[in-house]
C-alpha positions in Angstrom: -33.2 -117.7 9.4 -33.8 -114.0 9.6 -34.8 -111.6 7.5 -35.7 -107.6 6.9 -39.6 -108.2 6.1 -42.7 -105.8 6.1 -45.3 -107.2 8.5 -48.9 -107.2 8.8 -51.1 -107.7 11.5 -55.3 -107.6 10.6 -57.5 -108.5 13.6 -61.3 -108.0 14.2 -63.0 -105.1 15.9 -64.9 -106.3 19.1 -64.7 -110.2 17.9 -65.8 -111.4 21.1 -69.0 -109.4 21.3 -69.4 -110.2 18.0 -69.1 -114.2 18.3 -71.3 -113.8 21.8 -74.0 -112.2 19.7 -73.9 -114.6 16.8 -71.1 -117.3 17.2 -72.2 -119.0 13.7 -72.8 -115.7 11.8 -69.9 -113.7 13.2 -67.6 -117.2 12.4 -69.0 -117.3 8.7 -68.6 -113.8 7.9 -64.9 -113.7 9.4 -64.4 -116.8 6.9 -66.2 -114.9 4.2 -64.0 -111.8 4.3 -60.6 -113.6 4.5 -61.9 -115.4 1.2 -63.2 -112.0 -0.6 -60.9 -109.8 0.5 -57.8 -110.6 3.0 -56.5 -113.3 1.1 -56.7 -112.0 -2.5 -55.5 -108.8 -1.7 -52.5 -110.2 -0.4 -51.6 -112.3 -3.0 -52.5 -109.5 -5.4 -49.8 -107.0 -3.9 -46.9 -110.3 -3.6 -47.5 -111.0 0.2 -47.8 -113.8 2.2 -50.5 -115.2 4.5 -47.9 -116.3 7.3 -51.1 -117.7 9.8 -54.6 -117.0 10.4 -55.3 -117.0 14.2 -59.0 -116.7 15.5 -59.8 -113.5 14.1 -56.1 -112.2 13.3 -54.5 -112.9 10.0 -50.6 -112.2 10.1 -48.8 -111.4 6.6 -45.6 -110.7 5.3 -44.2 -108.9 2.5 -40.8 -108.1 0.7 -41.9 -104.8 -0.3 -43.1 -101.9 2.5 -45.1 -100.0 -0.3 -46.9 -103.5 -1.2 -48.3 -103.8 2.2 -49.5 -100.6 2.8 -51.0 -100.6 -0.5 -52.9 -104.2 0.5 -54.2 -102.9 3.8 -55.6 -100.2 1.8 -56.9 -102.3 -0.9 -58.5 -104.9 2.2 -59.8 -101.9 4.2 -61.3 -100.1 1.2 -62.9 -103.1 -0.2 -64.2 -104.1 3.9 -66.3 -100.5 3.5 -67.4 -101.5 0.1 -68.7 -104.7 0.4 -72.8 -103.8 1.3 -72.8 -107.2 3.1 -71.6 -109.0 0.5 -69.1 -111.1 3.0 -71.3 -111.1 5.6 -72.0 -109.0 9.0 -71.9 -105.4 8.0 -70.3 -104.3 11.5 -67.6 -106.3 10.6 -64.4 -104.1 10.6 -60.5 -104.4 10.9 -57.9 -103.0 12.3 -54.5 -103.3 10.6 -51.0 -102.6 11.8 -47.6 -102.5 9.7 -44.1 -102.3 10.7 -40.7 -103.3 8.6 -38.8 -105.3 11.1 -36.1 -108.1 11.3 -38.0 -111.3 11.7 -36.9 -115.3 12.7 -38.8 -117.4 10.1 -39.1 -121.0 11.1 -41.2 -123.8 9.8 -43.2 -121.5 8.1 -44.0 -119.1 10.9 -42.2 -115.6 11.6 -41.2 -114.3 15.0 -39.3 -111.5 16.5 -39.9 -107.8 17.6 -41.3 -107.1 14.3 -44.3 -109.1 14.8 -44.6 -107.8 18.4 -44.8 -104.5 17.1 -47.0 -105.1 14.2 -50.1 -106.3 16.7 -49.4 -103.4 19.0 -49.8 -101.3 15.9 -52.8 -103.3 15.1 -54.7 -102.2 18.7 -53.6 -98.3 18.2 -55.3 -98.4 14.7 -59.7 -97.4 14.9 -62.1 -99.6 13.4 -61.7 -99.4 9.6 -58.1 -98.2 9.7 -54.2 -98.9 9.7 -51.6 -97.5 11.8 -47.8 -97.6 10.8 -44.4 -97.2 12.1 -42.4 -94.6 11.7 -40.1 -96.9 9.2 -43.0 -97.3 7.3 -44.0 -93.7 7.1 -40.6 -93.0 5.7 -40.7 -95.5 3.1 -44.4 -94.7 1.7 -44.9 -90.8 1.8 -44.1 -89.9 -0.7 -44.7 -93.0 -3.2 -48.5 -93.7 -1.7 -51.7 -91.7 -1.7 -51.8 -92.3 2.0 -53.1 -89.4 4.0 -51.4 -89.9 7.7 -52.3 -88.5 10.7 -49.4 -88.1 12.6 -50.5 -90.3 16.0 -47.5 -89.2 18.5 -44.6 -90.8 20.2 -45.8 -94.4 21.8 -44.3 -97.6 23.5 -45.0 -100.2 21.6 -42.1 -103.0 22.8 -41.3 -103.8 26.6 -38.2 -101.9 27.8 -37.3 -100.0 24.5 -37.8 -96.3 23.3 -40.7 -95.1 22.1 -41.4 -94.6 18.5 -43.7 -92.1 16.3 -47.0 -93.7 14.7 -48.9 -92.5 11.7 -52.6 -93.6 11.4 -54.9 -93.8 8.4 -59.3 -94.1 7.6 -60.7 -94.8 4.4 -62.7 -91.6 4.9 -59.9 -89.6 6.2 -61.4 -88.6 9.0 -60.1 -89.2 12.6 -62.3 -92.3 14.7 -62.2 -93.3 17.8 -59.2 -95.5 18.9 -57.7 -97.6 21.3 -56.1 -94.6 23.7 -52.1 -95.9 25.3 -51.1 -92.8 26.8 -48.1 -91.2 24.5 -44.3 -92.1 26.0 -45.9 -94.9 28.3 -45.5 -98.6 28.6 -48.8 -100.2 27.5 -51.2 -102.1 30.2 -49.5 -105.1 30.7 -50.6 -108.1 28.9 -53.6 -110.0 31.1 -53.6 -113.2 29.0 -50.3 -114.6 29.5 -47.4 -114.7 31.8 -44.5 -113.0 30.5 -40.7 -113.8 30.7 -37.5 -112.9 29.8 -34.5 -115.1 29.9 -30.8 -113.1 30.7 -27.7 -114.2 28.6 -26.4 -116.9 30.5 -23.1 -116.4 32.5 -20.1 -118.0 30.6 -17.8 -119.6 34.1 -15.6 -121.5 31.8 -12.3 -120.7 31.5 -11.9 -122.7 28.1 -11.5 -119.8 25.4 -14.0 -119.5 22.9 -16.9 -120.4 25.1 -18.9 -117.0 24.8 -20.6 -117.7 21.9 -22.0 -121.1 23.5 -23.3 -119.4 26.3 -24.4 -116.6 23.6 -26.5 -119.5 21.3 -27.8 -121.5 24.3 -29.9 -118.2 25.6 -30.7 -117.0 22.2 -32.3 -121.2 22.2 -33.6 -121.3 25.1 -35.7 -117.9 24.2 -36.5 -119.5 20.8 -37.7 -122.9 22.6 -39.9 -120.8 25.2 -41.3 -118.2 22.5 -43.0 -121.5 21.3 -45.2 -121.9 23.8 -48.3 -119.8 23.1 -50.1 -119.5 26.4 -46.4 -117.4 27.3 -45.0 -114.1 26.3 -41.1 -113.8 26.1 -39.7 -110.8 25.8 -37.1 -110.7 22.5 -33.2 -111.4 21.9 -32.0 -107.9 21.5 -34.3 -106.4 24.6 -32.3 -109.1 26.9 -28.9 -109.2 25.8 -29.2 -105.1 26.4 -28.6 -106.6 29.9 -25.4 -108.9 29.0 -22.3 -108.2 31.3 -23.9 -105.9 33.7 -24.8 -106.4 37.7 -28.4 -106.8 37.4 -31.5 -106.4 40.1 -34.1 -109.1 39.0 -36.9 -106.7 39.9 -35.2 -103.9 38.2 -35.1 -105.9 35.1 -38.6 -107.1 35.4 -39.8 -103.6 35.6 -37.8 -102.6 33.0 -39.2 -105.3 30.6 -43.1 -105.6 31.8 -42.2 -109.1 32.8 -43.1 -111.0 35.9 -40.7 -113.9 35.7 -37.2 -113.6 35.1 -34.9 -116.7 33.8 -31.1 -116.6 34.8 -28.3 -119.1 34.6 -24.7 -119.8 33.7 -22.7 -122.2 31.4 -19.3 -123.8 32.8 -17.1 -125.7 30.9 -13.9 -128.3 31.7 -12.5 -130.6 29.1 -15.1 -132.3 27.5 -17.8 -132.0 30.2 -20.2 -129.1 30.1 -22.6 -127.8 33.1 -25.5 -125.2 33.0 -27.7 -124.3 35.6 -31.1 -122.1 35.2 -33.1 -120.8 37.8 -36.5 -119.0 37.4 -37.2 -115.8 39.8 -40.0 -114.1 40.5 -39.8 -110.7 39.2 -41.8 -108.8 41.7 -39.8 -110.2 44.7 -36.3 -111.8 43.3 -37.0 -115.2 44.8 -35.9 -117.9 43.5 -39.0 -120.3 42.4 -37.5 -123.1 40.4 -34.2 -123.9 40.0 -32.0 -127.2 38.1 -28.4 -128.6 37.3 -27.6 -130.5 33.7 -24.7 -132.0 33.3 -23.7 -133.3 29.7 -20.7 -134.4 27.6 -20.0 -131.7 24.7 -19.7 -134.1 21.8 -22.7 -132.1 19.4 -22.9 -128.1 20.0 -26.2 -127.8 18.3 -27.4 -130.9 20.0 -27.0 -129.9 23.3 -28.6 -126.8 22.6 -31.6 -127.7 21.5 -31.8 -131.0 24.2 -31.1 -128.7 27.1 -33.1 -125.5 25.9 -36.0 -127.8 25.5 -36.0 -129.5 28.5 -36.1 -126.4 31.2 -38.7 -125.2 28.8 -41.2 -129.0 28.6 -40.0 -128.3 32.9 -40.8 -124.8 33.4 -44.7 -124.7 31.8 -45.9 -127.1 34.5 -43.7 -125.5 37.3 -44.8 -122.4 35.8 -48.4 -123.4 36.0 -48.3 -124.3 39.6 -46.9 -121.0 40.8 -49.8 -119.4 38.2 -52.2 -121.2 39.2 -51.6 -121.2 43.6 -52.1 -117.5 43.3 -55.8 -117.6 42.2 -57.0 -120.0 45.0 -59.9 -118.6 47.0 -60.8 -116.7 43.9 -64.6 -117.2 42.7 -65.1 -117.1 38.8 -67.2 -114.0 39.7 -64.0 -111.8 39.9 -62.0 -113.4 37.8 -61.2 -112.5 33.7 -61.8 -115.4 31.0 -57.9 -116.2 31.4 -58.0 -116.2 35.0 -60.6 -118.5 34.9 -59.2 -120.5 32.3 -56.2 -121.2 34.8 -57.8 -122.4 37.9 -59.4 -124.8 35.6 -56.0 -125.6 34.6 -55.5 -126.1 38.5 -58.2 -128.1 38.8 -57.6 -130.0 35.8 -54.6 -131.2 37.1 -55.4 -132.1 40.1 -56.8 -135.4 37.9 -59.8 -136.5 40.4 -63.5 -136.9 39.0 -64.5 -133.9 41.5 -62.0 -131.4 40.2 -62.5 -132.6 36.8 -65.8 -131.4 37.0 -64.9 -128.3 38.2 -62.4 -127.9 35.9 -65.5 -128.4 32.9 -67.5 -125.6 34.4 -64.7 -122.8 34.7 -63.6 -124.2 30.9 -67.3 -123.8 29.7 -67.4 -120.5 31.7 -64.0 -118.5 30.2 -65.8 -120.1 26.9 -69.0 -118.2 27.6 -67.1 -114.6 28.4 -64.8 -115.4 25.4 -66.2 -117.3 23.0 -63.0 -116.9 20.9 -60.4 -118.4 23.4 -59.2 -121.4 21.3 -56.8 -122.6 24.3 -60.5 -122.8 26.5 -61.9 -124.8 24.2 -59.0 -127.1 23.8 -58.3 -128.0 27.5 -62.7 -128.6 28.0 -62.0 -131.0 25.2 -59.1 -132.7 28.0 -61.1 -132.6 30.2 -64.3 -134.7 28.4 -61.1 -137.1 27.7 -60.3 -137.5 31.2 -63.9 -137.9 32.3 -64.0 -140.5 30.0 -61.3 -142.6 32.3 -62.9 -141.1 35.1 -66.3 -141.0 35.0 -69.1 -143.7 34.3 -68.2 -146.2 31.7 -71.8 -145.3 30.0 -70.5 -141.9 29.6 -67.4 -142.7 27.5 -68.5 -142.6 23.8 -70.5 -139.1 24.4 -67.5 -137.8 26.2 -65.3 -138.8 23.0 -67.6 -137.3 20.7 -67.7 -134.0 22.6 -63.8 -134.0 22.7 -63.4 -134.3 18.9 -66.6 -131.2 18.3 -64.5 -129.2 21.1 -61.3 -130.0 19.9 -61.9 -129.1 16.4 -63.4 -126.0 17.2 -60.4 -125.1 18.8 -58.4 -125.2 16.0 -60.4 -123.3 13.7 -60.0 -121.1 16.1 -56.3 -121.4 16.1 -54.9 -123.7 14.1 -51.5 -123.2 15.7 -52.3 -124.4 19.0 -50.7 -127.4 20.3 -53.1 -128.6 23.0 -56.1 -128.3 20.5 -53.9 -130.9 18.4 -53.3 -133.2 21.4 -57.1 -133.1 22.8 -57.8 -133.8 19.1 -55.5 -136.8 19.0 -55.9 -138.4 22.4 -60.2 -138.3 21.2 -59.5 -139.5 18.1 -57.4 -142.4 19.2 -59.2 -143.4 22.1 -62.4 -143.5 19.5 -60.8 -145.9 17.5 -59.4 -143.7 14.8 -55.4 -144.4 16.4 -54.1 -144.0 12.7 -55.7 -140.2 12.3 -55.0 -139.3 16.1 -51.2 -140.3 15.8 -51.4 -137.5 13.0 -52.6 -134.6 14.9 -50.1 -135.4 18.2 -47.1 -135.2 15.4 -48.6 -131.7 14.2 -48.9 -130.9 18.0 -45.2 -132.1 18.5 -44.5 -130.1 15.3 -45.6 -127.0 16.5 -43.9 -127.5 20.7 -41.3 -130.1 20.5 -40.9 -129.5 24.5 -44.8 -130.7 25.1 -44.3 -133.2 27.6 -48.2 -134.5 27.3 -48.2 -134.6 23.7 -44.9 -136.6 23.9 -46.9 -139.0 26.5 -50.2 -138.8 24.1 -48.3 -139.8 21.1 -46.7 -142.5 23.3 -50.1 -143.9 24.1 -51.2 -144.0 20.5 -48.2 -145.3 19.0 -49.5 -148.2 22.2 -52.9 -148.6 20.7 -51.5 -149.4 17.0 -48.9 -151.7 18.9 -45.7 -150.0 17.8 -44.0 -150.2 21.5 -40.6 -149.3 20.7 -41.3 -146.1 19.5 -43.7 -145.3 22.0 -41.5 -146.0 24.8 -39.0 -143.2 23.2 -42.3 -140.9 23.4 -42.9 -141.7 26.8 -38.9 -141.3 28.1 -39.1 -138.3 25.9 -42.3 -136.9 27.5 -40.2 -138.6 31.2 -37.0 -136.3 30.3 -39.2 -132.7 29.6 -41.4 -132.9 32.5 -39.7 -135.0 35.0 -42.1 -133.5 37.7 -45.6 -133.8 35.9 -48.8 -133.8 37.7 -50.2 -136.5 35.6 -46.9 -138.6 36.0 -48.8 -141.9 36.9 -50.4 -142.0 33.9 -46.6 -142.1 31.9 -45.3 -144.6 33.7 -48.5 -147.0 33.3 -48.4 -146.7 29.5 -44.3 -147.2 29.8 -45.7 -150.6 31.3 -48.1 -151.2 28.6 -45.7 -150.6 25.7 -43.0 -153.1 27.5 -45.6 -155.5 28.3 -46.6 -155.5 24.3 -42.8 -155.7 23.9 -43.0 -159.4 25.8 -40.0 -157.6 28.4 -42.4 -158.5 31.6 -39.5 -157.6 34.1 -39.4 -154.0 32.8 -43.4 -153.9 32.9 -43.5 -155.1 36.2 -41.0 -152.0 37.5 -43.2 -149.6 35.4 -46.6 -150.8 37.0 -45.5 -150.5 40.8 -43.3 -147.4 39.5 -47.3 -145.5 38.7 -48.5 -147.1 41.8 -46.2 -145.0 44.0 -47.6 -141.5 42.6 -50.0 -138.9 43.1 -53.4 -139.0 41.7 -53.1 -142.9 40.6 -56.1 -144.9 40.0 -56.6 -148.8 39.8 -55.3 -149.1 36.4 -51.4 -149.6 36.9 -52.8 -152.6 39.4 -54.1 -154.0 36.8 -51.8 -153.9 34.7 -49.2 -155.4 37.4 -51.5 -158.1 37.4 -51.6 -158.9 33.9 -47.8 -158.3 33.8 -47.7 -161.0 36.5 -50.4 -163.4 35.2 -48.4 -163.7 31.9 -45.8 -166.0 34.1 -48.6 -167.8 35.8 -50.1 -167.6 39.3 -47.6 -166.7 42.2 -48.3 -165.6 45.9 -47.0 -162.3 44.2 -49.4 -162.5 41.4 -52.3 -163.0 44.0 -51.1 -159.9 46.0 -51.1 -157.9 43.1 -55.0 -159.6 42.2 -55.7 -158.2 46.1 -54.2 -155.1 45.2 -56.5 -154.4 42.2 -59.7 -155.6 43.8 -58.9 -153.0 47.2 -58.6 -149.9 44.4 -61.6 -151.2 42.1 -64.0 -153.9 44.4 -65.8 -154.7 41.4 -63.5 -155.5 38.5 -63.8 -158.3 36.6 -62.7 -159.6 33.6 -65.7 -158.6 31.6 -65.3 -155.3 33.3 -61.6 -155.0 32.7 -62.1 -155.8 28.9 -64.9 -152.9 29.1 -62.0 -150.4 30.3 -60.7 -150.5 26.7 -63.9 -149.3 25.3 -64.4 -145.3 24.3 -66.9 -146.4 21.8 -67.9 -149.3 19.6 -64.3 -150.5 19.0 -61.6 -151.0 21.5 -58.5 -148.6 21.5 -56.3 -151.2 21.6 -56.2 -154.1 19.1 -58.8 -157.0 19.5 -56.2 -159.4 20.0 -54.3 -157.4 23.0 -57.4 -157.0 24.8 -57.9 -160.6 24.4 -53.9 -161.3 25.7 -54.6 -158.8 28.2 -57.9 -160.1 30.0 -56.8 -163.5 29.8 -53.7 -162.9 31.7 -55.4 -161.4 34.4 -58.1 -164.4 34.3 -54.2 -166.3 34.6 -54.1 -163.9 37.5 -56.8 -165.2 39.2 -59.3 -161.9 38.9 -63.2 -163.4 38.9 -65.1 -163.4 35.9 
């Protein structure tokens, strides 16, 4: 649904400094003044608290003169406050525009909110600055003394617009200088992107608002995920119909990737193809066919739109994360950093999961507000948890959860903090509470492909295999080409195991044994699978097979593998079925 709204974006001066000075005091007093002042002052003047991010708080109102009046109100009340909420070098800076936003679930989204923050970075400690739209509206109804800030770029590839800035004191403070009538720096924290109107090939009448919907989807689906920036509808479509130079568009748009494709349709059958480009060079970097029957518009939409985006983020993060090899964290930024962990992460080995830990713990230390950081350190204590020493399990878990957590406080709208959360929670025994975070996660990214796989696994652990199995194809289907791929096939041979359909197991098992990265656990569970139909030369093979990978599993140890704590993950009574089919199996005591 859009809608005309007036938006406000509120973030904290120098909030890393602050939180690397005095994480606990810095955290407290940011919680103290969204009580005291942020919050009440925009219910008082009929707004909306749309999300609090880290230190950013994001509101909407149907009234322009309302929210100028409220940042007034909060900025006003920030100077007055003698400590009261906390720090006293706690200040804000607050940007408005009136814009045309998408609300969904809650959220908003659109150029109006893009705008909004890069208002928010123009505006000095303490103060506001506006869009012209919002000057015009308030002049003359508002004691609002503007300063009249020049003409500046505030959205990728579009015209720049005059800005008004405001103090409490009325005096002019220093500020965050973007030269007038030139694009901002471009954005070091997250790739960027923006997806062309898809071609329409068909020669079926009537198809050009399919191809229309399925870009303005597939730019909805992407603008989901967080770690990415896409650039808006109306800034690509200005592109629709024309002979384009992927380099010139990137340029034109700040972006460094570049999504293009077309839509082809005969009878009943429908084809689209999309291929990510590089936008410094034009090359093509990714590219895929899907094929479908047009029974459902909407359907397709949505299935298609989220499965090049659950593809493109790992694809993505491979090309990302290739270019920083050879770097040192010594000349690397907190994001940089945070993605050769990511490379290392995934590389799903107890050496680069270490390695992965200290770059995690170092972007942490540099940026001690980077709630994505602290969600993928909490991963990574999950995975040395498999990895790693068995006596290291339950202190792993227990960091997970304290890192996890953290990271959404930090940001409650991240989906990895939701799945770290989850995974640790489940694996800890608490399957029931973990299956609710990897829904929230799910809520917030449908196209995850790991939180897919981790609700799959939990849904395991509670013995619901049916419905984990449509996890798992569904995390299979987004990410057809993930790193961790061994891992989704060995819990598809779980959940059919539980389900009694040994055959199908069986398939999954070797299935994980033929991919990267695999460890001993898919033999075992072939052996189990195998065991459950008593002792065959294939059943011995298998046995041979685990006892190669792992020389000393036993039983006792292979029940131990269940263990993240004091209680299994898995039901008593399946660890039981399962050890004693492997003792059928013929693995030693």
């Amino acid at each position: 649904m859009r809608r005309l709204a007036a938006i406000m974006d509120a973030d904290v001066v120098g909030y890393s400094r602050l939180m690397g000075r005095d994480e606990t005091g810095t955290f407290q007093a940011l919680k103290a003044c969204r009580n005291a002042f942020i919050a009440p002052a925009v219910a008082e003047h009929g707004g909306r608290v749309v999300k609090q991010t880290g230190d950013g708080t994001l509101a909407e109102f149907s009234s322009v003169v309302d929210s100028v009046a409220c940042a007034m109100a909060i900025q006003k009340r920030m100077a007055e406050r003698d400590g009261r909420a906390g720090a006293e070098d706690l200040q804000l800076r607050i940007g408005i525009h009136l814009g045309d936003v998408i609300v969904e679930d809650g959220d908003i989204h659109g150029d109006g909110v893009t705008v909004a923050a890069r208002l928010q970075s123009l505006a000095p400690p303490g103060g506001i600055c506006v869009s012209q739209q919002v000057h015009d509206q308030v002049a003359s109804k508002l004691d609002f003394p503007l300063s009249d800030f020049g003409r500046r770029t505030l959205r990728d590839g579009h015209a720049p617009i005059r800005v008004w800035r405001w103090q409490p004191d009325g005096t002019d403070g220093p500020v965050a200088e973007t030269p007038a009538d030139d694009r901002p720096p471009p954005d070091q924290k997250r790739p960027s992107m923006a997806v062309l109107p898809f071609a329409n090939l068909s020669s079926v009448d009537g198809q050009e608002h399919f191809s229309d919907g399925f870009t303005e989807e597939l730019i909805a689906t992407l603008a989901r995920c967080r770690w990415l920036r896409v650039v808006a509808r109306n800034s690509s479509f200005a592109y629709k119909g024309a002979a384009i130079d992927v380099r010139k568009v990137a340029e034109d748009l700040g972006v460094k990737y570049v999504i293009e494709g077309s839509i082809r349709r005969a009878g009943n059958r429908i084809r689209i193809t999309a291929q990510l480009l590089s936008g410094e060079t034009g090359m093509l970097l990714w590219a895929e066919r899907y094929d479908r029957m047009l029974d459902d518009v909407f359907v397709l939409q949505d299935e298609i739109a989220g499965q090049i985006t659950g593809t493109i983020q790992p694809e993505l993060g491979i090309i990302e994360f290739a270019a920083l090899r050879g770097h040192t964290a010594a000349d690397l930024n907190a994001w940089n950093i945070y993605l050769k962990g990511l490379w290392h992460l995934y590389k799903f080995n107890l050496d680069d999961l270490r390695i992965a830990k200290e770059l995690f713990e170092r972007a942490i230390e540099l940026e001690p507000g980077f709630a994505q950081a602290h969600a993928r350190l909490a991963y990574v204590h999950i995975q040395l948890g498999w990895y790693g020493p068995l006596s290291e399990r339950a202190e792993r878990i227990g960091d997970a959860i304290a890192l996890a957590e953290r990271a959404i406080v930090l940001d409650s709208r991240e989906p990895a903090a939701h799945v770290a959360l989850g995974r640790a929670l489940a694996l800890g025994g608490q399957p029931e509470r973990g299956i609710n975070h990897l829904r929230n996660a799910l809520r917030l990214d449908a196209s995850f492909a790991q939180g897919h796989f981790a609700l799959g696994q939990a849904l395991c652990y509670v013995e619901r295999p049916e419905e984990a199995i449509a996890e798992i194809k569904e995390a299979f289907r987004l990410s057809p080409r993930d790193p961790h791929l061994w891992t989704f096939h060995n819990m598809l041979a779980i959940a059919h195991y539980q389900s009694g359909r040994l055959d199908e197991a069986a398939a999954a098992a070797r299935a994980s044994l033929r991919q990267e990265n695999v460890t001993f656990w898919p033999a075992m569970v072939l052996a189990a699978v195998l065991g459950a139909e008593g002792p065959t030369a294939e059943t011995r093979e298998a046995v041979s097979d685990i006892l190669r990978r792992r020389p000393d599993l036993t039983t006792a140890t292979a029940r131990a593998e269940f263990y993240f704590g004091d209680r299994p993950a898995m039901s008593e009574q399946f660890v039981d079925r399962f050890v004693n089919d492997l003792r059928r199996a013929g693995l030693p005591e």
